[in-house]
MARMIPA-121563 format. One record per atom (N, C-alpha, C): x, y, z. Coordinates in Angstrom, 2 decimals. Last residue first. Example, Ala and Ser with C-alpha at 12.3 -4.5 7.8 and 13.67 -1.06 7.14 Angstrom:
<rs>
px / py / pz
12.85 / -2.25 / 7.08
13.67 / -1.06 / 7.14
12.90 / 0.03 / 7.87
13.19 / -5.69 / 7.80
12.30 / -4.50 / 7.80
13.20 / -3.30 / 7.80
</rs>
This chain:
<rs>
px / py / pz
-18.10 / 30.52 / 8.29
-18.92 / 31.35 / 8.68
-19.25 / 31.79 / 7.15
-17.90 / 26.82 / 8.94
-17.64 / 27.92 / 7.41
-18.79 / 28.99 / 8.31
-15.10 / 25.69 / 10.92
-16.92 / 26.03 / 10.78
-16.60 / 26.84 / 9.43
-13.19 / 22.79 / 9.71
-13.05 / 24.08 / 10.40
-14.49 / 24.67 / 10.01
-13.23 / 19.44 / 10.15
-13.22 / 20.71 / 9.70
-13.20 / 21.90 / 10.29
-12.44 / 17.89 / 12.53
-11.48 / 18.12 / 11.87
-12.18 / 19.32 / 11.18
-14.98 / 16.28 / 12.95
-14.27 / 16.71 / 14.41
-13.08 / 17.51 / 14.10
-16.36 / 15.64 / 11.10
-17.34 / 16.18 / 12.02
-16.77 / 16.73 / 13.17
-14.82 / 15.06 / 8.76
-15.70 / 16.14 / 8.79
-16.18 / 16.73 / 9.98
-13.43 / 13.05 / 10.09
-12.95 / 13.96 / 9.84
-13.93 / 15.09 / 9.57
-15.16 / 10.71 / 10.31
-15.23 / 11.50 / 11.37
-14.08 / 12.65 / 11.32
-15.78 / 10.20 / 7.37
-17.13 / 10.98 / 8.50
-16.27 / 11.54 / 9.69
-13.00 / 9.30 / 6.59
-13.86 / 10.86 / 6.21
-14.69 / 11.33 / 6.81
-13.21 / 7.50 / 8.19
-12.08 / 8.20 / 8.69
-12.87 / 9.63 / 8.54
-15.35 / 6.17 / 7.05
-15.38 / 6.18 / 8.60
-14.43 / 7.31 / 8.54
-14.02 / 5.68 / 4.45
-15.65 / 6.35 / 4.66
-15.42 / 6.87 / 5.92
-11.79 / 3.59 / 5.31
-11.58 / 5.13 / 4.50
-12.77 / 6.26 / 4.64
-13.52 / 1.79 / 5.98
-12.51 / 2.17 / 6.89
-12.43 / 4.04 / 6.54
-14.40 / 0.62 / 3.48
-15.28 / 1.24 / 4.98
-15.02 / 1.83 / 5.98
-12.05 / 0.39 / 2.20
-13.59 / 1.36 / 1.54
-14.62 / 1.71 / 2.77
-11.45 / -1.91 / 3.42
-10.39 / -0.90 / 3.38
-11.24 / 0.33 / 2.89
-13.49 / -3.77 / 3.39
-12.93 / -3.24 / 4.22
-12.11 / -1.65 / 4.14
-13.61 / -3.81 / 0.11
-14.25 / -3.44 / 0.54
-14.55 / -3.42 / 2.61
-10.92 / -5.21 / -0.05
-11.20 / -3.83 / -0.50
-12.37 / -3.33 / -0.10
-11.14 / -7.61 / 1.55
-10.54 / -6.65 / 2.19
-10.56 / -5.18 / 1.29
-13.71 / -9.27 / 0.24
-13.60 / -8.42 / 1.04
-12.36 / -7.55 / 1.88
-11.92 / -9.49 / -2.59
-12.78 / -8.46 / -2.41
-13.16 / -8.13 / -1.02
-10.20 / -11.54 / -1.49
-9.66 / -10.05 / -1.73
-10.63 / -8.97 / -2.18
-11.60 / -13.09 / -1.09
-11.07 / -12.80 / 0.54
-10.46 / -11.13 / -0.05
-12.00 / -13.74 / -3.18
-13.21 / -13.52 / -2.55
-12.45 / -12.84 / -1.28
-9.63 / -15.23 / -4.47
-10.27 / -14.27 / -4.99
-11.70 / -13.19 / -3.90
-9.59 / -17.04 / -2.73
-8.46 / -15.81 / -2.46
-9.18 / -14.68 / -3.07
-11.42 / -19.03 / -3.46
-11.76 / -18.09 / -1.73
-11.07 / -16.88 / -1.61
-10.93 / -19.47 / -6.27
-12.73 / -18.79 / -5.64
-12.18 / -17.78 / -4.15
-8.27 / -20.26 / -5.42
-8.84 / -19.11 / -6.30
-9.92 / -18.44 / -5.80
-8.55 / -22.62 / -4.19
-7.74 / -21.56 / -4.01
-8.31 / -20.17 / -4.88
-10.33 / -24.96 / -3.04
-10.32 / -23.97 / -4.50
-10.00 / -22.63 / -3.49
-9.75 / -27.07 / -0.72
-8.61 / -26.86 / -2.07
-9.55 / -25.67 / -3.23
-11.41 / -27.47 / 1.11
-12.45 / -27.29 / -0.29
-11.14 / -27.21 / -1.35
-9.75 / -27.26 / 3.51
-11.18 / -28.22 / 3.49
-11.86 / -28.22 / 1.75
-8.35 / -24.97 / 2.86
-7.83 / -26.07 / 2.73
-8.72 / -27.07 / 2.76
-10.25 / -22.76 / 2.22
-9.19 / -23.39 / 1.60
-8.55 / -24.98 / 1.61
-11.23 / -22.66 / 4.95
-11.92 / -23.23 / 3.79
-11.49 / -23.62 / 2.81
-8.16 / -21.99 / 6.50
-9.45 / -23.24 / 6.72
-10.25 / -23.67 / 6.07
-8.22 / -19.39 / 5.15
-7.56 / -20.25 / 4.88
-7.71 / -21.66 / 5.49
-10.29 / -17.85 / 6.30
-10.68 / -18.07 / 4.69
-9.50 / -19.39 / 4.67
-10.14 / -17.49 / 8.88
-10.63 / -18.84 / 8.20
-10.95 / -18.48 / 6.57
-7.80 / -15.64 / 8.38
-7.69 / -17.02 / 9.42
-8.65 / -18.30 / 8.78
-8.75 / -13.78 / 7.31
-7.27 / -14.47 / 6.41
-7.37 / -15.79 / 7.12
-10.48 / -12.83 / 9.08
-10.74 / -12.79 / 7.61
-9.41 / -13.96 / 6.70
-9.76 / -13.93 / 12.45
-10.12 / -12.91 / 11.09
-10.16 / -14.02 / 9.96
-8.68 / -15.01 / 15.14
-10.18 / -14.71 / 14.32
-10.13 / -13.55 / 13.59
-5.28 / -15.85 / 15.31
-6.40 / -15.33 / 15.82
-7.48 / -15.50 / 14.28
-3.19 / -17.74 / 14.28
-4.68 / -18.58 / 14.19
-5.67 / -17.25 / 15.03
-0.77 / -17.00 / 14.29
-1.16 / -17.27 / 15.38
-2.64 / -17.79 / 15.12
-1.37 / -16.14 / 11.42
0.05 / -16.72 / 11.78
-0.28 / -17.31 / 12.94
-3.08 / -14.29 / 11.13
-3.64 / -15.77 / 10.58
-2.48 / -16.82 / 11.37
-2.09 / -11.76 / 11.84
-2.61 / -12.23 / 12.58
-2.98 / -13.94 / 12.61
-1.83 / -10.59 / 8.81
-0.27 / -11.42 / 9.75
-1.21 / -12.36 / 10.55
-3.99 / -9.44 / 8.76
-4.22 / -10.68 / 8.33
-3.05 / -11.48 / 8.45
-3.57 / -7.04 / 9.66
-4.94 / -7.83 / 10.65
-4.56 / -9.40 / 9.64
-2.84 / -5.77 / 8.04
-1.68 / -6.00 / 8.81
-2.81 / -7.16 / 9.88
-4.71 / -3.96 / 7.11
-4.50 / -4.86 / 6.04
-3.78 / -5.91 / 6.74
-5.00 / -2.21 / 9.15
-6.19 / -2.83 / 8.92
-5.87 / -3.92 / 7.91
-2.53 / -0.56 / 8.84
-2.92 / -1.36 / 10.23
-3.98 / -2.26 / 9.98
-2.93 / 0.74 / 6.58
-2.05 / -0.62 / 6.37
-2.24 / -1.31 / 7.23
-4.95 / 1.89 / 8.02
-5.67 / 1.14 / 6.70
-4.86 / -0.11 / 6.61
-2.98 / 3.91 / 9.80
-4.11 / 3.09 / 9.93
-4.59 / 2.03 / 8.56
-1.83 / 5.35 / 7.23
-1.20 / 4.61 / 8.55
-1.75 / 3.64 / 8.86
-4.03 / 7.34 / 6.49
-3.34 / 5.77 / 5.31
-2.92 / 4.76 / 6.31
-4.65 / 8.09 / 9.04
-5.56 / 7.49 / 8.42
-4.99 / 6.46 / 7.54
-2.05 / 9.78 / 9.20
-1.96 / 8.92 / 10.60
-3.43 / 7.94 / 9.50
-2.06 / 11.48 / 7.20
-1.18 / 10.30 / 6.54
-1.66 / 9.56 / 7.88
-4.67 / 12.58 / 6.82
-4.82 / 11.90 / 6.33
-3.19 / 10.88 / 6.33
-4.28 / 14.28 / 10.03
-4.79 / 13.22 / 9.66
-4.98 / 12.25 / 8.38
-2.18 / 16.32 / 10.37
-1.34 / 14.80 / 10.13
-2.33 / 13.93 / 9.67
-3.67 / 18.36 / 10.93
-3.10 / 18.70 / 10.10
-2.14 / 16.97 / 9.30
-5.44 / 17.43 / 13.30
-5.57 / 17.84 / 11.98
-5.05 / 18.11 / 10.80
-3.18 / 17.16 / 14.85
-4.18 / 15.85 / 14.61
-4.26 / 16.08 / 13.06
-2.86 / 19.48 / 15.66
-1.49 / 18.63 / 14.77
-2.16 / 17.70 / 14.59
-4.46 / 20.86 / 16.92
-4.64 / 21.18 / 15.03
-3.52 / 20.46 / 14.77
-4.90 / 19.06 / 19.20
-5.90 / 19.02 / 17.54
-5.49 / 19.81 / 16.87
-2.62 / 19.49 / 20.26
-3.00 / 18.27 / 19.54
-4.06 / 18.43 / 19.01
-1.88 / 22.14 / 20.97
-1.21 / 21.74 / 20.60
-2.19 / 20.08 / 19.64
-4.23 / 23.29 / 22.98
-4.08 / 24.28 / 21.60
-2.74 / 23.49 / 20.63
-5.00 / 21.60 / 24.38
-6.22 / 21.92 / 23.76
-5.87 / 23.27 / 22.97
-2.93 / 19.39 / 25.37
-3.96 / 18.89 / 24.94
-5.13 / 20.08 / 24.48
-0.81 / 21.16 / 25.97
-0.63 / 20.28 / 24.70
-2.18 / 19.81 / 24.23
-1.94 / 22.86 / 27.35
-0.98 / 23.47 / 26.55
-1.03 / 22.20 / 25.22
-2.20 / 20.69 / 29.63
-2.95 / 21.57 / 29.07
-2.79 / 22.56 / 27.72
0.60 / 20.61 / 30.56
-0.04 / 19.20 / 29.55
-1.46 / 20.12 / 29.08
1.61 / 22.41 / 31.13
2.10 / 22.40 / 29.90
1.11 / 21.10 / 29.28
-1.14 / 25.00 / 32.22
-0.08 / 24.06 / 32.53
0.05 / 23.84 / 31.18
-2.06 / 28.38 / 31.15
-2.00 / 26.85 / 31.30
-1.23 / 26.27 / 31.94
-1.86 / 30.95 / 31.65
-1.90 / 30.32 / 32.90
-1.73 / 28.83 / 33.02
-1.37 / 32.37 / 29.21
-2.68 / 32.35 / 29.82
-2.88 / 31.97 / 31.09
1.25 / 31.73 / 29.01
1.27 / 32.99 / 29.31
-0.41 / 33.10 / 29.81
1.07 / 29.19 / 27.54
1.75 / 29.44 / 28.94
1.46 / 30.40 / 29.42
-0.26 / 29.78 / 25.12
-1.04 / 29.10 / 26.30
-0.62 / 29.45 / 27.52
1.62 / 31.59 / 24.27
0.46 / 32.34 / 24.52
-0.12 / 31.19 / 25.25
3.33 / 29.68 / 23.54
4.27 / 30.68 / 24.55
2.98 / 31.15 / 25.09
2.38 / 27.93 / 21.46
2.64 / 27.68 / 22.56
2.66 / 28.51 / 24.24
2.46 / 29.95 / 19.69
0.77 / 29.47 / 20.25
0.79 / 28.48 / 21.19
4.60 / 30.68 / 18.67
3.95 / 31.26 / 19.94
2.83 / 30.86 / 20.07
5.91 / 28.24 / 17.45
5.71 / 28.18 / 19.13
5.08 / 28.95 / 20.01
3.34 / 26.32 / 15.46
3.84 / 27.31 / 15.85
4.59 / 27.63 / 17.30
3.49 / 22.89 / 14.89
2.39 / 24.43 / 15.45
3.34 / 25.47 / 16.23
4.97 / 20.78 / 13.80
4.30 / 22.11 / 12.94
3.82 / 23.13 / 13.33
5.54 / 19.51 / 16.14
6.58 / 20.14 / 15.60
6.05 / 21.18 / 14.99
2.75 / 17.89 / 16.00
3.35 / 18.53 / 17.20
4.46 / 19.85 / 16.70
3.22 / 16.08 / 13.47
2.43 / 17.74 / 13.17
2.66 / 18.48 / 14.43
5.40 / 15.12 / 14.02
5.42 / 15.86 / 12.77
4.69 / 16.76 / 13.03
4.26 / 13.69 / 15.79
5.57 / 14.26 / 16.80
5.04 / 15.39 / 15.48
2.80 / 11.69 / 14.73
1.96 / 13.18 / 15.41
2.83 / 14.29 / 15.61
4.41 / 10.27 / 13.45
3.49 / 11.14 / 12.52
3.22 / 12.10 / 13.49
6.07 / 8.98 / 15.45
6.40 / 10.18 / 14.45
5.34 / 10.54 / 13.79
3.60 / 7.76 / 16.53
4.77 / 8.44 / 17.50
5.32 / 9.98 / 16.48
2.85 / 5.91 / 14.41
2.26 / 7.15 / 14.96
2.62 / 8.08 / 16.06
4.43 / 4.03 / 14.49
4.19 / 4.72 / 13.40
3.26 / 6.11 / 13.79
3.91 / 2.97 / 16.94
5.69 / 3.34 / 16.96
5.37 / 4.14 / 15.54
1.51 / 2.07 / 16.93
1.84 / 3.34 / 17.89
3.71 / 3.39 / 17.53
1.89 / -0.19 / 15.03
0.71 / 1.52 / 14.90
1.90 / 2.61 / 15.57
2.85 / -1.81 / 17.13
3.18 / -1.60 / 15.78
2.94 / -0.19 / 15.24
0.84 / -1.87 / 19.08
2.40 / -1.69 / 19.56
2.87 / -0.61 / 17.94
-1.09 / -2.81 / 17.88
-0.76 / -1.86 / 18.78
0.26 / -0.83 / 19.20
-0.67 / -5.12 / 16.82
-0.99 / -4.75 / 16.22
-0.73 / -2.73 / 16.81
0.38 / -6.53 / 19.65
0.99 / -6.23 / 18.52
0.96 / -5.42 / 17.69
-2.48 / -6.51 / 20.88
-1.32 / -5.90 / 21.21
-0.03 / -5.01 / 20.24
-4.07 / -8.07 / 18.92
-4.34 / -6.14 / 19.31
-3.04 / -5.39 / 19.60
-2.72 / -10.02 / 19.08
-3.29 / -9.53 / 17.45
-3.18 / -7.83 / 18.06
-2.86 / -11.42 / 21.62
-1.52 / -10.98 / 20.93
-2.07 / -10.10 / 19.86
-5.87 / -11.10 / 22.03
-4.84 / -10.06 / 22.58
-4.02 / -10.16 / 22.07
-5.99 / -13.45 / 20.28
-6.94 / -12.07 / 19.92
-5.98 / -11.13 / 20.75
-4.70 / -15.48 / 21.58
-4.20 / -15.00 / 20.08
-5.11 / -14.10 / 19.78
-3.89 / -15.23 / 24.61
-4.22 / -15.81 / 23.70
-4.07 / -15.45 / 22.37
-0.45 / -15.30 / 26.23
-1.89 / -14.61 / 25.66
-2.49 / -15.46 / 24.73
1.29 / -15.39 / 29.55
0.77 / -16.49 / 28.24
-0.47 / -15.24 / 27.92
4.33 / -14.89 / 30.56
3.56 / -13.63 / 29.67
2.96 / -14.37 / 28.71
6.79 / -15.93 / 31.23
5.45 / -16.34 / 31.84
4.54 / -15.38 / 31.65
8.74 / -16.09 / 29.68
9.00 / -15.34 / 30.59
7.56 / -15.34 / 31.42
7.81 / -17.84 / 27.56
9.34 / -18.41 / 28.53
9.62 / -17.40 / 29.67
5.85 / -16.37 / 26.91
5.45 / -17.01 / 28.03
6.36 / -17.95 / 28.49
7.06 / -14.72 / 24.62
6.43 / -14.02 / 26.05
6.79 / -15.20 / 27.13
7.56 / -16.09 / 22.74
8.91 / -15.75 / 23.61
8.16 / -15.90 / 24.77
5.43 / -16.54 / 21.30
5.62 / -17.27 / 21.65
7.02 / -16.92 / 22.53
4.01 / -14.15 / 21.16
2.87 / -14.75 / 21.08
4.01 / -16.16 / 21.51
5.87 / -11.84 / 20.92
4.74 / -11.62 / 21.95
4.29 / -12.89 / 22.29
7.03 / -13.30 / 18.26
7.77 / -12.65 / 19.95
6.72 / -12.53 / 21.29
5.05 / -12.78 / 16.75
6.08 / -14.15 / 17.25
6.19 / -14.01 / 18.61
4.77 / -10.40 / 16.34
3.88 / -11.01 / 16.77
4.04 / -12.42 / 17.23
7.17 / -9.89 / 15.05
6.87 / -8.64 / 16.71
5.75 / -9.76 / 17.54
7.57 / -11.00 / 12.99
8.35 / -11.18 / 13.94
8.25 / -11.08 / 15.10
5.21 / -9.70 / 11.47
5.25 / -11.08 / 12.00
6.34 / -11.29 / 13.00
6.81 / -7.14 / 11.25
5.55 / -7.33 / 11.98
5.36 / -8.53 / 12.56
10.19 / -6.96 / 10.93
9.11 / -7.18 / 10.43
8.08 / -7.26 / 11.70
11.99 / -3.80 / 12.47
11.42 / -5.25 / 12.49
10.26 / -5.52 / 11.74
11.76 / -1.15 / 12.81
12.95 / -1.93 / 11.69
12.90 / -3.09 / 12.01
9.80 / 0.40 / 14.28
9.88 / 0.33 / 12.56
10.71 / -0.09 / 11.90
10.82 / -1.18 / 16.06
10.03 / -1.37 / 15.84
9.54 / -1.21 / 14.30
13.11 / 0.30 / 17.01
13.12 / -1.13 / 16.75
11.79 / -1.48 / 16.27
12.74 / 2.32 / 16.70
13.46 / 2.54 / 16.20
13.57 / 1.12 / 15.81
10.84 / 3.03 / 19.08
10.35 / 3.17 / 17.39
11.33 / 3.48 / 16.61
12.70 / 2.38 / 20.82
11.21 / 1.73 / 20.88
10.80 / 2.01 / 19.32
14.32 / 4.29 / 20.88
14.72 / 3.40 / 21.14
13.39 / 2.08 / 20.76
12.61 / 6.93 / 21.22
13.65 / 6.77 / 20.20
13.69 / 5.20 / 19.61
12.06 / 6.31 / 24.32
11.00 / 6.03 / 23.21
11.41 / 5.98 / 21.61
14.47 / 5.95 / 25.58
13.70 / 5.01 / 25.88
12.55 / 4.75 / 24.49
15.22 / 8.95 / 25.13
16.10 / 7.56 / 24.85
15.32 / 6.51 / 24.57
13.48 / 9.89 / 26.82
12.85 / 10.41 / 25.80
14.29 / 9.13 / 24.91
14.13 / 8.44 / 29.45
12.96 / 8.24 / 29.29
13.21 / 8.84 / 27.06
16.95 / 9.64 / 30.31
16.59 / 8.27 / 29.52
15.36 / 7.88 / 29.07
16.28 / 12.50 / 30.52
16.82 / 12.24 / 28.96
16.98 / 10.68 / 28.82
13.74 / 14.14 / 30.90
14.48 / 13.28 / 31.52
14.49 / 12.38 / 30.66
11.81 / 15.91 / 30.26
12.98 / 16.45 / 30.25
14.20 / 15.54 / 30.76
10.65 / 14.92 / 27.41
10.77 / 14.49 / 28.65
12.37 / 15.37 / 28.98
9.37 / 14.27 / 24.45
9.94 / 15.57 / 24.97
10.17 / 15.45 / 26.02
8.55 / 11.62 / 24.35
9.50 / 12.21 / 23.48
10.46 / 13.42 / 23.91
6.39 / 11.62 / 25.88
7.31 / 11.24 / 26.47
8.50 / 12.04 / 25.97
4.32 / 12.91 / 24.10
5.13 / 13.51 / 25.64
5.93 / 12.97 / 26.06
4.71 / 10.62 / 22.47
4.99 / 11.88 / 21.89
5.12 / 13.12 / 22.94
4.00 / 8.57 / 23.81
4.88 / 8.60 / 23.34
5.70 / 9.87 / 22.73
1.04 / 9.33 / 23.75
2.29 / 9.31 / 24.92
3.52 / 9.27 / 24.69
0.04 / 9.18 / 21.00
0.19 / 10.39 / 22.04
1.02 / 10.22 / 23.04
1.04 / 6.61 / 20.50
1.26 / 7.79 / 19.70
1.62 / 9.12 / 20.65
-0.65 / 5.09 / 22.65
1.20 / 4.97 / 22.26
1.23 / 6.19 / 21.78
-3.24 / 5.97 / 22.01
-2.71 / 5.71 / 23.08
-1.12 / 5.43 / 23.14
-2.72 / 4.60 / 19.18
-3.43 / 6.55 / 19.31
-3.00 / 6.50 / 20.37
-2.93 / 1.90 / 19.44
-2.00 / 3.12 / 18.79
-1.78 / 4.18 / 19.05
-5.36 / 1.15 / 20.71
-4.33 / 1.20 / 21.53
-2.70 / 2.15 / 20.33
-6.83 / 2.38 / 18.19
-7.10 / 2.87 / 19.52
-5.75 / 3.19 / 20.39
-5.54 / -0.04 / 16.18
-6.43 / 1.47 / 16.03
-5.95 / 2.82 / 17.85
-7.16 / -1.95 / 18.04
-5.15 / -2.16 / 17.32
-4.95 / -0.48 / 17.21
-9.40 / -1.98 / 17.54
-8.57 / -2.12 / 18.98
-6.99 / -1.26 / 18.69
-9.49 / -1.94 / 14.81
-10.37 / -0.77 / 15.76
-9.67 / -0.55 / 16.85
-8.90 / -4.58 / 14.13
-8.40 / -3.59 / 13.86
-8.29 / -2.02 / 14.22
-10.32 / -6.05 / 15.52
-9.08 / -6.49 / 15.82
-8.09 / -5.00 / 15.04
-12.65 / -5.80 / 14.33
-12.30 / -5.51 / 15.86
-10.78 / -5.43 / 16.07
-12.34 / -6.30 / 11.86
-12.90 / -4.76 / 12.17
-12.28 / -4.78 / 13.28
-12.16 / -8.79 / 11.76
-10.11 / -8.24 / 11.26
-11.25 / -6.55 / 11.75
-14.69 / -10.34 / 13.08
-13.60 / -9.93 / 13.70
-12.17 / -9.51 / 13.27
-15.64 / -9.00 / 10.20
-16.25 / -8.62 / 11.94
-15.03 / -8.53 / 12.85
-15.19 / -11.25 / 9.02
-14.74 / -9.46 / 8.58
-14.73 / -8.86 / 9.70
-15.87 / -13.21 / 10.11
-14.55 / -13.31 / 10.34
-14.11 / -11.90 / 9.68
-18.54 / -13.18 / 9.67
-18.01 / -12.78 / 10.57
-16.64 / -12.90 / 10.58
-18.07 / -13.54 / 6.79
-19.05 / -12.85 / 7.27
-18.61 / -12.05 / 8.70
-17.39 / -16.11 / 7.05
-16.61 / -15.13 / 6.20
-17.10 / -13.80 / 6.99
-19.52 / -17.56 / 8.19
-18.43 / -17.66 / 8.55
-17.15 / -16.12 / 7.77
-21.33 / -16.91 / 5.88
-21.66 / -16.56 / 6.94
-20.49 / -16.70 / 7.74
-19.50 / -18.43 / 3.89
-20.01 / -17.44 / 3.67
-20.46 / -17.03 / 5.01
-19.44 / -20.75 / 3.16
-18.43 / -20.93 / 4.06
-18.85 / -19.19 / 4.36
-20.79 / -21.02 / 0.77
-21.62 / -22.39 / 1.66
-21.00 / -21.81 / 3.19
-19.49 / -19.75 / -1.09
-21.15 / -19.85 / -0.57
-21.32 / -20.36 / 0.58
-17.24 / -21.45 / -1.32
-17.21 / -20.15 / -0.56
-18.44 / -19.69 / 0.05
-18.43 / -23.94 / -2.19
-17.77 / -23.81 / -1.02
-17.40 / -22.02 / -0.08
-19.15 / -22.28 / -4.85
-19.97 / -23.30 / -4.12
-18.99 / -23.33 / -2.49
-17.70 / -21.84 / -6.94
-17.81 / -20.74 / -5.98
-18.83 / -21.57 / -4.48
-15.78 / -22.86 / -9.09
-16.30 / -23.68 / -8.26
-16.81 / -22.83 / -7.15
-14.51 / -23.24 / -12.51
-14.65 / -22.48 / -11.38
-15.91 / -23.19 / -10.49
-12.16 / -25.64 / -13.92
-13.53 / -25.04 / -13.64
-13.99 / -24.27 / -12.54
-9.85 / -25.40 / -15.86
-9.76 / -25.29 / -14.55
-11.53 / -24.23 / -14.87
-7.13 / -27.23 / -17.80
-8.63 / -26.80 / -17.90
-9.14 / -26.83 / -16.46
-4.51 / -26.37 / -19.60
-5.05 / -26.67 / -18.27
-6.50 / -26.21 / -18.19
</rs>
């Protein structure tokens, strides 16, 4: 089989590529965010002294980490609006994407929550804190800290998981690489190309985590 390489169409489809990294960043950043927002709540909820609520979240990242992804994004993107819940396909992406994260990051934080000691609990209370105070400035940063590189891998797969998204036609990287594909048939050149830029996504992502681990995660060197 004699098969000539043909990079010409990717060239040409290139500025388009370009941005379509742009938008699996956004889509991933969002996705990102609204996670951290689940995670953490989820993780007060968890502890609720009101036992259908902490049911409720069990229940949520139980189904969640035992459904495929595409499925979740189905659901949102075409059940919803038999119940009159219409989105377009950048919000389904975040949402989902969102949703998804935050049921993986429920347990990661709960993990490091669990790790901190209780009398550094008992000593907030005893200062005067309240309990959400208690959580937010002697309980969640050093469980941040201590969970951040697996909640970071977490994230990355979240960033690879941007290309389910193609399923619904949102704007990324997988979306129109596979439009040029099909307008130009050279499978190779574009896959090949689509897979350098997601390593070099996944390399910018990883950088980012490290900067802002240094700057909000280390501890001072006296």
């Amino acid at each position: 089989m004699n098969y000539t390489l043909d990079f010409t169409p990717v060239i040409d489809g290139l500025p388009s590529l370009l941005l379509a990294c742009l938008g699996t960043f956004l889509l991933a950043i969002s996705g990102m965010l609204l996670a951290i927002l689940i995670g953490i709540g989820g993780v007060m909820l968890r502890d609720s002294r009101f036992e259908p609520i902490r049911w409720l979240v069990i229940g949520f990242v139980e189904i969640i980490r035992n459904t495929p992804f595409l499925v979740q994004i189905f659901f949102i993107y075409f059940a919803l609006p038999l119940a009159g819940v219409r989105l377009d396909p950048t919000p389904t992406a975040i949402i989902a994407l969102g949703i998804n994260g935050g049921a993986y990051a429920i347990e990661i934080i709960r993990g490091g929550v669990q790790a901190i000691p209780a009398g550094q609990k008992e000593a907030g209370l005893a200062l005067g804190l309240h309990k959400a105070q208690v959580f937010r400035f002697i309980v969640l940063k050093p469980a941040l800290r201590a969970i951040y590189p697996s909640l970071t891998s977490q994230f990355v797969l979240l960033t690879l998981s941007t290309s389910i998204a193609s399923a619904i036609s949102a704007y990324e990287l997988t979306s129109v690489s596979q439009r040029i594909e099909s307008e130009s048939f050279r499978s190779f050149e574009v896959y090949f190309t689509v897979t350098v830029f997601y390593l070099v996504i996944s390399w910018v992502m990883m950088r980012l985590f490290g900067l802002f681990s240094s700057r909000y995660f280390n501890y001072p060197v006296k």
